[in-house]
Every structure is written in structure tokens, then in C-alpha cells.
N, C-alpha and C positions, 0 to 999 in steps of 0.2 A: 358767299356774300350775304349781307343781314341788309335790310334796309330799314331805317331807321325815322317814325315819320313822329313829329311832337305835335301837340293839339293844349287847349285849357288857356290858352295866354290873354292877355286882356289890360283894360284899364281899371284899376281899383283904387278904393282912398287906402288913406297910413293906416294900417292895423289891421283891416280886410283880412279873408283869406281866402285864396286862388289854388287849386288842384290843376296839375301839370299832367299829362299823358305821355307816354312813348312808347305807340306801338311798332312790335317789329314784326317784320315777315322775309320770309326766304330760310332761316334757320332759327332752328329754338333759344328761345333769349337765357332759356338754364345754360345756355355753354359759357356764357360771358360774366366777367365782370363788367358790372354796370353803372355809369354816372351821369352828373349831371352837372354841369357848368355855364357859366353866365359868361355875358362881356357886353361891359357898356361902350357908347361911345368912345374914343382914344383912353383906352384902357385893356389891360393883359385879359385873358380868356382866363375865368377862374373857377376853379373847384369850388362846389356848392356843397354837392352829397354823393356819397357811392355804396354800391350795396355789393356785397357777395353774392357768389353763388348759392351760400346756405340762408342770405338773408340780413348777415351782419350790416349794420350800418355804420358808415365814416361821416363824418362832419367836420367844418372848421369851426373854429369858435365864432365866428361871426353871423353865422345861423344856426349852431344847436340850442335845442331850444324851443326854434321856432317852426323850423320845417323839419318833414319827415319822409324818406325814402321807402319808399316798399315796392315790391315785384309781384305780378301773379302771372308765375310761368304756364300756368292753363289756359292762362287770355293771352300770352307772348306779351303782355304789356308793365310796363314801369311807371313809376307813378313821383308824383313831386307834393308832398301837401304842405301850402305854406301857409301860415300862421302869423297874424301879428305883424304885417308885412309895412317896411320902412320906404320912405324914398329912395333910400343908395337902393334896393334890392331891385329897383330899375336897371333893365338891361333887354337884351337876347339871351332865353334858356336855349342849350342846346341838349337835347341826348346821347351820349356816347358809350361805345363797348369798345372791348377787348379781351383776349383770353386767355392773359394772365391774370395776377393777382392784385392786390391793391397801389394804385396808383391816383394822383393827385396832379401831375403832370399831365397837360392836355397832348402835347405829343407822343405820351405812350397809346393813345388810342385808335383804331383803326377804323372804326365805321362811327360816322355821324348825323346826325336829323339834320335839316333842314332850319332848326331853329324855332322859336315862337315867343314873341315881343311881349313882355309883361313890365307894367306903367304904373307907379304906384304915385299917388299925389299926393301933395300934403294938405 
């Protein structure tokens, strides 16, 4: 079992930028593929960013660009840095693993945070 806690979330204006946290404990977060997904109010849970085990990073076109995914498996923690940050980017982040390979689908993932609410205003 991993457990998965998120930290950094907040209120901020259009353009700001907010750093996300996830750290884990119980197992080393090197075993996992690791991501990060949103979901606003009545709306789907959606891939944000995901990083490899070696560090690779995924993005959708709707925040590459602005946010950046990295890991520091010495601290067991993951990280969300956003950049330039818009209204839609309003939601709950959550962090997620698993430990297979890259995946975009929030049902392929097995352990999840808790979540943490980041507000952006216009």
C-alpha cells in the first residue's frame, strides 16, 4: 500500500503560479508511474501530467507549456508546478500512481490522495 497525501492548493489570480506536492509514504514512489488529475465541479476527472519512472513527462495540450511535473524520489515526493494559471484550471488536483506504464485513464490507477482544491480568479 502507498499512501498518498497532496499539499500547495489555494486561491490565486489568472496568471499566478501555485506549486502542488505529493507526498508519499509506505512504499517508494520510484516503483510507480505517477500523475496528476483534476476535476471540477460536474465534470470528468482529468489528466493534467504524468511522469515516469525515469522522469519522462506527459502532458495534454491544454497545459503543456504551463505546468511542470517532476519527482524527487529521495523526498518520496511529486510535485505540480503551475505556471500562468487560467480560470478553467479551477478544480480538485489529485495525486495518483500505479505501476504500470503510461496511462491517461484515471481508472487505470490504483492509489490516490486525498485531493487539494486550487481557485483561480479572474
Amino acid at each position: 500500500q502507498v499512501r498518498l497525501v497532496e499539499s500547495g492548493g489555494g486561491l490565486v489570480q489568472t496568471g499566478a503560479s501555485l506549486k502542488l506536492s505529493c507526498a508519499a509514504s509506505g512504499r517508494a514512489l520510484s516503483e510507480f508511474f505517477m500523475a496528476w488529475f483534476r476535476q471540477a465541479p460536474g465534470k470528468e476527472r482529468e489528466f493534467v501530467a504524468g511522469i515516469s519512472r525515469s522522469g519522462t513527462p506527459f502532458y495534454p495540450d491544454s497545459v503543456k507549456g504551463r505546468f511542470t511535473i517532476s519527482r524527487d524520489d529521495t523526498k518520496n515526493t511529486m510535485f505540480l508546478q503551475m505556471n500562468n494559471t487560467a480560470p478553467e484550471d479551477t478544480a480538485e488536483y489529485y495525486c495518483a500512481a500505479h505501476l504500470r506504464y503510461y496511462s491517461d485513464r484515471h481508472s487505470d490507477y490504483t492509489y490516490w490522495g486525498q485531493g487539494t482544491q486550487v481557485t483561480v480568479s479572474s
